[in-house]
N, C-alpha and C positions, 0 to 999 in steps of 0.2 A: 066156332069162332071164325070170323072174314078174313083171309089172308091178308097180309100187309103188303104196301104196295109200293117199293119194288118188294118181292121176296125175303124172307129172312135170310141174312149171313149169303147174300147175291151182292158183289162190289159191282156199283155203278159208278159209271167215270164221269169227272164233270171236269170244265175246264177254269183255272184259277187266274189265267189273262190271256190277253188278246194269244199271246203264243200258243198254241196247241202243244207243245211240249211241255207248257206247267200245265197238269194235270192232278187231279184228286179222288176220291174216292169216296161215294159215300155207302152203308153197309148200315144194315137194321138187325138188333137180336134181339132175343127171347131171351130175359135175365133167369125166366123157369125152368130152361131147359139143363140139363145134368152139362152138356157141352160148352156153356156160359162161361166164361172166367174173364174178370176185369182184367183191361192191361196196362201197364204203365204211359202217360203222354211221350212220345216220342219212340216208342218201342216202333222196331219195323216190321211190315205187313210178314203174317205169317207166310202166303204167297210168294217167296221174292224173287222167282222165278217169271210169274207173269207180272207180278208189280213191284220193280226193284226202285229204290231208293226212296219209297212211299211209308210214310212214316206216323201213326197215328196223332193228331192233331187235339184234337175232341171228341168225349163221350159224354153225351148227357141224357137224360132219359126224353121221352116225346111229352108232349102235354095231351093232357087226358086220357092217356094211359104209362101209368110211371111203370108198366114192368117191359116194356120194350124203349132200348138205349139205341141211338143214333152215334155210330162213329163215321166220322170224318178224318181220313187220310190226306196229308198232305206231300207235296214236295219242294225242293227248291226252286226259285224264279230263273230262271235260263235267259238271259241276251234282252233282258227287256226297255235297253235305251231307243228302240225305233217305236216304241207307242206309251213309254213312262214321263214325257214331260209335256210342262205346260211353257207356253209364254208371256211375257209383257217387254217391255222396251222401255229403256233409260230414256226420261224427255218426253216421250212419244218419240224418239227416234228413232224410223226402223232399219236404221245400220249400228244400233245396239240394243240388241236383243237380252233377256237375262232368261235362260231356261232354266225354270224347277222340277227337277226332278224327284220322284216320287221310286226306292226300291225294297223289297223284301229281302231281309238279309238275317244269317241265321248269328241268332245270339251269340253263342258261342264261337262263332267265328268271325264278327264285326270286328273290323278295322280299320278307324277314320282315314281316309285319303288324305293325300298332301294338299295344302292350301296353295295356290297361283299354282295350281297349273292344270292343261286341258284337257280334255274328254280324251280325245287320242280312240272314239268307235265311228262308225260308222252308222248314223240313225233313221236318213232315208232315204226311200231310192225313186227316183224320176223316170218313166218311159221318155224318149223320145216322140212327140207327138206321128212325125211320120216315119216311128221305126217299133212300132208294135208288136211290128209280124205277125206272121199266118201261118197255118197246115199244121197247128201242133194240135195234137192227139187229147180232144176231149177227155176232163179227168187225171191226164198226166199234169206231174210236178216237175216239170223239168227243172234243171240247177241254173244257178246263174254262175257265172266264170268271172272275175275282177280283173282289171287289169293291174299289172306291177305299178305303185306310184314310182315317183325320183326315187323317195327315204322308205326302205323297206320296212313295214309294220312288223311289230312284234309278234303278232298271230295275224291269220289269213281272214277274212270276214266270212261266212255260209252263208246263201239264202237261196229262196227255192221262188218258182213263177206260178200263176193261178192261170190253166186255159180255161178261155171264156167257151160256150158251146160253138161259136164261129170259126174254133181256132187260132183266134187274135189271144194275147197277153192280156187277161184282165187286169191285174195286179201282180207284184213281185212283193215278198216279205223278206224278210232277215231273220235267216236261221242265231243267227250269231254276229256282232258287230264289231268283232275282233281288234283288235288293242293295236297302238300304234302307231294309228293314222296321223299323216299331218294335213292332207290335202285329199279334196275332192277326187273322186276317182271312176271313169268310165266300166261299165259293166254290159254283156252280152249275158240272151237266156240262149241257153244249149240247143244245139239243134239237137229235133227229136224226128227222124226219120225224113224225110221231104218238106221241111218246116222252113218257113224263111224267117233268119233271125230276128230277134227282139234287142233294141239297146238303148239305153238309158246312163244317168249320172248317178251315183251314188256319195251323198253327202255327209261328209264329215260335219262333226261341229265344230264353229273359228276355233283356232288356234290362239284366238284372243279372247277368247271366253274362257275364263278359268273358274276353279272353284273357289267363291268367297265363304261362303259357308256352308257347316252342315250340322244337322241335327237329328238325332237319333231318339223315336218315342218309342212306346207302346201302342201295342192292337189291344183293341176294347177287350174287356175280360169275356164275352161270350165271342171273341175269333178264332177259329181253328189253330190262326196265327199266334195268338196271345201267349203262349209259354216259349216258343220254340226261334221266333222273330223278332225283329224289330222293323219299324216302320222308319226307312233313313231317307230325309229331304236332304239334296244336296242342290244348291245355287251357284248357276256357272252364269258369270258376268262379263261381258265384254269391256274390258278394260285397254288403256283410257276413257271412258265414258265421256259422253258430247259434253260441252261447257254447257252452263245456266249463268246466262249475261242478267247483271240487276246493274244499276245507276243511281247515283246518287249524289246531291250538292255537295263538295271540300267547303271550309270554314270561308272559304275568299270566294266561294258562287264559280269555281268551275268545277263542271261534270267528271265524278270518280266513276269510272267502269270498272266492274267485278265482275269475274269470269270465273266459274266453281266448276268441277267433273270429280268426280272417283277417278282414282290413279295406287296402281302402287306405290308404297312411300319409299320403298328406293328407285323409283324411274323418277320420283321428283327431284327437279334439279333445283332447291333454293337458293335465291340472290334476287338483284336488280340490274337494270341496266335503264341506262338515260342516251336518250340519240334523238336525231331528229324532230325534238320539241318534245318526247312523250317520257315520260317515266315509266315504267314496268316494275311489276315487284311480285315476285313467284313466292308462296309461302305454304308449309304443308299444313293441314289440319287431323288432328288421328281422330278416328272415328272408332265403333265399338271393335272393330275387327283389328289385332296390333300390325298388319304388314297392309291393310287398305287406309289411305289418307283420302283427305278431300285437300284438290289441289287447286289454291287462291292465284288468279293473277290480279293484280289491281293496275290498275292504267291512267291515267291524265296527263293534263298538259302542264310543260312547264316553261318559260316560267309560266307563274299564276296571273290573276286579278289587283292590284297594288291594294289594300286595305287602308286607309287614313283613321286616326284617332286622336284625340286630343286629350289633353290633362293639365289641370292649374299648377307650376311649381311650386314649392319654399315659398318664393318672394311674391306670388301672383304672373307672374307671366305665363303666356300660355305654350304649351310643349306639344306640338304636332309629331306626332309618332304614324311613317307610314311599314307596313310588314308585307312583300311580298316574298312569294315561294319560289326559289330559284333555286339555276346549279348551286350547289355550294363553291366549284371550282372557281364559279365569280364574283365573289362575294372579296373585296378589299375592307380591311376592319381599319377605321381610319377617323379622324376628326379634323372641321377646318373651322376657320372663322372666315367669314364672308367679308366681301368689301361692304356689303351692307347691314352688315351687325349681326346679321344670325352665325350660334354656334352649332356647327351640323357634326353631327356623328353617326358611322355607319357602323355594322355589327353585325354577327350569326350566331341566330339562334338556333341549333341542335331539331332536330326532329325525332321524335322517338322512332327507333327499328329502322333507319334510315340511313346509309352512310354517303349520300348520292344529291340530297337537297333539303333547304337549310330556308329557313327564315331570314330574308334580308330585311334589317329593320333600320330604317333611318329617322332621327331623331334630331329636331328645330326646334332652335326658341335664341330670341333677342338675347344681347348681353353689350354693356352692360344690364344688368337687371335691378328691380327695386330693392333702396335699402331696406333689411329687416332688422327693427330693433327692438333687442330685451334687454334685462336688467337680472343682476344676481347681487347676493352679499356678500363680501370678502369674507376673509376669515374676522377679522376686526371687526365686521357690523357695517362696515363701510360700502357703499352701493356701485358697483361698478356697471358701467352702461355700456354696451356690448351693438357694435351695429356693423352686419354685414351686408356684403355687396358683391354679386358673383361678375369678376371680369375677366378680361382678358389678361393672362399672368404676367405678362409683358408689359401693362400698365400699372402694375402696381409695384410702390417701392418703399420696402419697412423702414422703420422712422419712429425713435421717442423722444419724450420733451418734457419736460417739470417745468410749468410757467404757471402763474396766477394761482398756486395752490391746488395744480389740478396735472396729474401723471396720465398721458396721454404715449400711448403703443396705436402703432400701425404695423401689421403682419399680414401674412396670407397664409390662407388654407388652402392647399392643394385639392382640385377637386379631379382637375388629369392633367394634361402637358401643355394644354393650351389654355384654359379656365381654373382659374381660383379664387374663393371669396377674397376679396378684402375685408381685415376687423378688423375695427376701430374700436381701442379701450381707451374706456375716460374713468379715473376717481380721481378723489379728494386726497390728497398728499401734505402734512403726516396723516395719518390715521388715528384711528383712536386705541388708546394702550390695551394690549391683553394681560390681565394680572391674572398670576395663577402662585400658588404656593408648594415647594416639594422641601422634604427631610432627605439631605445625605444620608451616608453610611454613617456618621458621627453621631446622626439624632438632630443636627442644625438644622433651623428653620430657616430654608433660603425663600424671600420672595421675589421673583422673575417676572420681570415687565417687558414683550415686547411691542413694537410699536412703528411700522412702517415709515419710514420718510426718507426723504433725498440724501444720499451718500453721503457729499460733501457737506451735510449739518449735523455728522456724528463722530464725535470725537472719541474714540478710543483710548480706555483709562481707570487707574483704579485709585480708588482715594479711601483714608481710614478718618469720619470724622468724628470723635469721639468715639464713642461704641460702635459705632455703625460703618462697616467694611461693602462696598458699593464696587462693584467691576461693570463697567459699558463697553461692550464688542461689536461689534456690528456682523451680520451674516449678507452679504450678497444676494440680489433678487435683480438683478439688471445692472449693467455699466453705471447708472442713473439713482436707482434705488436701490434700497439694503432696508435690512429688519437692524433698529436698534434692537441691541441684548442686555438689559439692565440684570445684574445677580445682586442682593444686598442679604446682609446677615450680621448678626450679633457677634463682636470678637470683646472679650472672651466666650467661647461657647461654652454649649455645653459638653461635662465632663463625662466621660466613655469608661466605666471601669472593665480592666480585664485583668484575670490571673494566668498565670505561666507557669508550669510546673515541667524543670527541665527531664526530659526523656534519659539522657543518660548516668545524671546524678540527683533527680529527683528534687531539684532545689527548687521551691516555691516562691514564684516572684506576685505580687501584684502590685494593683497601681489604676493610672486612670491616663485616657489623653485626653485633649483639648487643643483648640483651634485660640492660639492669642498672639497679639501685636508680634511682630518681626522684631523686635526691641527688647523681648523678655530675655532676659538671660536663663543662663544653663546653674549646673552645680548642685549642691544638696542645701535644701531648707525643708524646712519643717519635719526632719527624717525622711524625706524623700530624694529620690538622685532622678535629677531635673535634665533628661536630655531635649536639646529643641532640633528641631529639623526642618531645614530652610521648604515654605509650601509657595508662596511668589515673594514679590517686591514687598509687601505689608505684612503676611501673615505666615506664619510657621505652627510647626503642630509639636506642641509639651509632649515627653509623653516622663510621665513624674513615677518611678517605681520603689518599690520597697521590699526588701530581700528579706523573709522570712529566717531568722541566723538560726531559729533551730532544726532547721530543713539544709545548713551547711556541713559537708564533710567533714569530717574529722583528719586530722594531716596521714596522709596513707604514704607509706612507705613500703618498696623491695625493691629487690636486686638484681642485676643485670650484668651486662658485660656492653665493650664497645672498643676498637681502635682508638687508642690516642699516644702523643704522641710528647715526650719529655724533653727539656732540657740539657743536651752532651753535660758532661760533666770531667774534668780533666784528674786523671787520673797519680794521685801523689803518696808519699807516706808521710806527710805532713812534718819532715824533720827540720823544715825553719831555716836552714844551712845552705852555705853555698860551697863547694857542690853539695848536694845531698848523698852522704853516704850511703842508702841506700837504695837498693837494685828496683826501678820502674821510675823512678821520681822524673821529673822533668827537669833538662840540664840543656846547657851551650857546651857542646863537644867542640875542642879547638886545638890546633897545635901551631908551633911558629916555627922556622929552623932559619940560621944565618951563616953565612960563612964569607970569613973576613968584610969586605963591606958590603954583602949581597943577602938581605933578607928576602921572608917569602910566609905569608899567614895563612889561616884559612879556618873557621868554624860553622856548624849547623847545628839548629835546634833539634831535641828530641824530645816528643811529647807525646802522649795516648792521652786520648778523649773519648769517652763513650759515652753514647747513644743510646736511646730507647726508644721504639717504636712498633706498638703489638698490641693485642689484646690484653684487656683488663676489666676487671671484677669494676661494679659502677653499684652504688646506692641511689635510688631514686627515693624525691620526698614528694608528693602532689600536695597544696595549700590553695585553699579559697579563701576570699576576703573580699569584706564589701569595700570597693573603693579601692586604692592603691595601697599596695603593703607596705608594709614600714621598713624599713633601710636599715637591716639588723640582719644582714647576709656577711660574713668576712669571705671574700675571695683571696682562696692563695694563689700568691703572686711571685712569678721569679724573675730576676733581672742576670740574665746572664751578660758578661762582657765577655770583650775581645781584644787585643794588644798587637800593637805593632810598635817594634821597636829593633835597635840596629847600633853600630858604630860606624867610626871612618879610620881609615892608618894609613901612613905610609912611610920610605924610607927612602936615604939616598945617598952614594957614597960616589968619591972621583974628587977632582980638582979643577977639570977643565971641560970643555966640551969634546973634546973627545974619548974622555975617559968616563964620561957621567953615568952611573946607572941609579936606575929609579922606579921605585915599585908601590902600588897604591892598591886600596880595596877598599870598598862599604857594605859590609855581612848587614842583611838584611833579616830579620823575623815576624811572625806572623803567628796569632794564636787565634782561631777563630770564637766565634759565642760559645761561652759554657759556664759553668759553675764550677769557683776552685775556694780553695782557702789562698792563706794568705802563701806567697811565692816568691822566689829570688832565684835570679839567672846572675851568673855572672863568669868572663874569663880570665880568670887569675883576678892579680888586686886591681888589672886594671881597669874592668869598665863593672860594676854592679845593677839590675834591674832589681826591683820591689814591685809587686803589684796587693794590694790589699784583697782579703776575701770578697766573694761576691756576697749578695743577701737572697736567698740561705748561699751557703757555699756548698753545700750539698744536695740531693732528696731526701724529701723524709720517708724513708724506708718504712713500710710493713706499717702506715696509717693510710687512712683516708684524707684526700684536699678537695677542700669546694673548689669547684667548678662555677664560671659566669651563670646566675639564675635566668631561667627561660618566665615572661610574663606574659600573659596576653589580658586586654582586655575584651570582656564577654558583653551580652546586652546588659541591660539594666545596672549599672554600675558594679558588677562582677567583675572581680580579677581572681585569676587562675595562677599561680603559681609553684615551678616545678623545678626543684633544688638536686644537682647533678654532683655526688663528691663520684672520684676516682681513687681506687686504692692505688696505692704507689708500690710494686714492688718493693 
């Protein structure tokens, strides 16, 4: 069998980019040999001595002989930002550049970078054209040395120089483009023995180029890379990006400038501003990425182009409407009338997204203007003729008048401060009647006629003639005119029956009302109790009931109590005598005494009277009755007196005036109200009092006395009646 070519199980190194440090392996086996054994994707080289970090990629068998397999060793990509991108430019501007970069990065370890913000490596490096240098040692790699920028990077850059065979600097590569950078940075290659140095620039990428996107694929399923990698594009965009100016006609024929770039959307600063004739207005747009916008300016002049338009009004006049685009700060919102008859009015209209400039729209047209005239039908059927006229408000002045059978208004409609139609109404005055018919609550048929006409031809009034009850009102419709109200209706009406059954004693009333003459009298007829109840000046409402008597109470009686209040009664033993022998009676106590010719008298009554006033036991009677009761109550009744009475006396003894003595009195008595029997005062034989019994002269003890009856009357010709006796001690 021909040996394989390179060797079986012989690693050959091949290189996997432009860097000679990513490096690969490729190795041929014999699946027949006993030393064979598959290995896992990723497992690392059994070697890891001479091939450390090389890590099996892919095995697959060869074609055209499937028992020898092909592994492919791989390893990770090292520093490869000085030869992994491409470019284009925003615009075609080449002071914004977008590089796409292209890296291999290991699955299990990917992790998206941050969006906005910039490379921070170093990606190439520039000879000085006249500082190449010379004498470096064919074959050697000499280092290149960087210089410190201002902002110290994160990590230090590596890179090494290519001598050409003359000893000059072919090229310089980047071992590594170390993290950090914000600015371009000078570099020197080392001297290497009598060498005269080499120096160049070494290029950061802008600091304004950041990362706007990035995406992470798959390697095709036969890539060594395909399990172990991912293939990551990242796009570093130099933002602000150049504007893209377009143009275009506004509605009034001046030129809108549009100015579009990529921007971050928080460097955009949205608003407007208005200065020196031009409007500006900055507005963001978000695109697929949420922190990149597309940033609007739009630009024109202002003010604008004046636009003219016209339109036929209401009446036919024509209305020149002009609209230009101004400040809004100068915009006065105003109306006038002109010394030559036009009513001009000025206004702003709003702009959408705008707060900076406004639609001035001014608006002409003649006034006064032509009359317009229509026609409607009253409520009557009657034709009113309607004719406007837009003027000046100031020339018009309202105005009615009822002449020739014909009701004429002049008013105005407000149209603004300065302009309002005048209308002119014209009908025919009266009108013609509106008959309609309604049923009261009674069930009466009223018929109601009214009928437009002149105030002063409506005499308000009711009249009964025969049967037929007629009221005319008038209702107000102007100083000038009023709606006559004609109401007419049949008296007597008709009769309404209703029944009543009282809630607390169940007494069943019916009956009926009705609507008749002011003139009917009241009372009971036909077994009915006829009350009438005043309804105007003609008419009153019956209402005629009839008291069910076997649905009346039966007379209820009980018992109670109550304060009242009796008669004194003077206290005697009825011995007829004067004095009364005995002990309590009422008497004149008196005595007289003289001595030689000097008398001297003196008496006082003495009398007990007693009183009653307290609680006591009461009989209650309750009685209903259709109509008024009958007068078959005895009330006891007392008449108590009272007595005043008295003498006079005197004496006198002497001869002359200087010896004269003389002595006088008039005893006085007092018996107030009470009930006695019959009585006798008297002193001595000389003066005797009598007074007769009262009626009673006494109380009657241990009975009951009626008391004044309590009556009310109820509706329907009910009386209620409630009989009060008092037990009398």
């Amino acid at each position: 069998m021909a040996l394989q070519t390179p060797p079986p199980e012989i690693p050959i190194v091949s290189f996997l980019t432009p860097n000679k440090a990513d490096q690969g392996l490729l190795e041929f086996w014999n699946t027949e040999v006993a030393s064979y054994v598959p290995l896992d994707i990723g497992a690392p080289h059994p070697n890891t001595r001479d091939y450390p970090g090389f890590r099996l990629g892919k095995q697959a068998p060869l074609q055209g002989d499937q028992k020898w397999i092909l592994r492919t060793w791989v390893t990770d990509e090292t520093s490869p930002d000085w030869f992994n991108y491409a470019l284009k430019y925003s615009a075609e501007d080449n002071a914004y550049p977008i590089f796409i970069r292209t890296y291999r990065e290991r699955r299990d370890a990917y992790t998206p970078r941050t969006k906005g913000t910039p490379l921070g490596t170093l990606y190439k490096l520039v000879l000085d054209d006249d500082k190449k240098g010379s004498g470096y040692p064919f074959g050697v790699l000499p280092k290149l040395v960087f210089d410190d920028p201002d902002t110290e990077p994160t990590d230090v850059a590596l890179g090494h120089a290519v001598v050409s065979p003359d000893g000059t600097i072919q090229e310089c590569v980047i071992d590594f483009g170390g993290t950090g950078y914000a600015a371009d940075v000078r570099f020197r290659v080392e001297v290497v023995g009598d060498s005269n140095p080499a120096e160049g620039t070494a290029y950061v990428q802008k600091q304004t180029a950041i990362l706007t996107q990035e995406q992470a694929q798959l390697y095709p399923e036969d890539s060594p890379f395909f399990a172990q990698y991912l293939q990551v594009a990242r796009i570093y965009e130099v933002l602000p990006g150049p504007f893209l100016m377009s143009t275009k006609l506004d509605v009034d024929g001046v030129t809108v400038t549009v100015s579009t770039r990529r921007n971050l959307c928080a460097d955009i600063n949205t608003g407007e501003a208005l200065g020196g004739g031009t409007w500006a207005k900055v507005t963001k747009e978000h695109t697929d990425d949420d922190f990149i916008c597309n940033e609007i300016v739009t630009t024109r002049a202002i003010p604008g182009n004046p636009m003219d338009s016209t339109k036929i009004d209401d009446d036919g006049k024509v209305i020149t409407i002009t609209r230009t685009m101004v400040d809004k700060t100068t915009i006065t919102s105003e109306e006038v009338i002109t010394g030559g008859g036009n009513w001009v009015m000025t206004h702003k209209e709003d702009i959408d997204d705008t707060d900076l400039i406004s639609w001035k729209v001014v608006q002409s047209r003649p006034v006064p203007g032509n009359p317009v005239v229509s026609t409607k039908n009253d409520d009557d059927g009657v034709t009113i003729t309607f004719t406007k006229t837009l003027k000046d408000t100031s020339t018009i002045t309202t105005s009615e008048t009822v002449a020739g059978g014909f009701w004429t208004k002049k008013y105005k409609e407000a149209v603004t401060d300065l302009v309002a139609k005048e209308v002119t109404e014209v009908r025919a005055i009266p009108g013609n009647a509106i008959v309609w018919e309604v049923f009261d609550k009674n069930g009466d048929k009223h018929t109601m006629t009214r009928t437009l006409k002149e105030a002063s031809a409506i005499t308000e009034q009711q009249t009964l003639v025969s049967t037929t009850w007629t009221s005319v009102t008038s209702k107000p419709v102007t100083e000038l005119v009023s709606w006559e109200l004609k109401d007419s209706m049949q008296v007597p009406g008709v009769q309404v029956p209703f029944s009543h059954t009282d809630q607390t004693y169940g007494i069943v009333v019916t009956g009926f009302k009705q609507v008749v003459p002011a003139t009917a009298s009241g009372g009971i007829a036909g077994g009915f109790y006829r009350d009438i109840r005043p309804l105007d000046d003609l008419r009153s409402i019956l209402v005629a009931s009839q008291i069910d008597e076997a649905t009346l109470p039966d007379d209820k009686v009980w018992y109670s109590g109550k304060v009242h209040s009796f008669p004194p009664v003077l206290q005697m033993n009825l011995t007829g005598t004067c004095p009364g022998p005995l002990s309590g009676d009422p008497l004149i106590d008196w005595a007289e005494a003289t001595c030689n010719c000097s008398s001297s008298f003196s008496a006082d009554l003495i009398a007990n009277i007693k009183p009653y006033v307290g609680e006591v036991k009461t009989r209650i009677t309750e009685q209903f009755y259709i109509g008024p009761p009958p007068d078959d109550v005895v009330v006891y009744q007392f008449f108590p007196e009272s007595h005043n009475f008295g003498f006079a006396w005197a004496s006198a003894c002497g001869d002359s005036d200087g010896n004269c003595v003389t002595k006088s009195g008039a005893p006085h008595f007092y018996i107030p109200p009470c009930l006695h029997d019959e009585v006798t005062f008297c002193i001595g034989s000389a003066a005797t009092w009598t007074f007769p019994a009262t009626t009673p002269a006494a109380l009657p003890s241990s009975t009951y006395i009626m008391l004044s009856p309590h009556v009310e009357e109820r509706a329907f010709g009910l009386f209620r009646r409630v009989l009060t006796e008092v037990f009398v001690p």
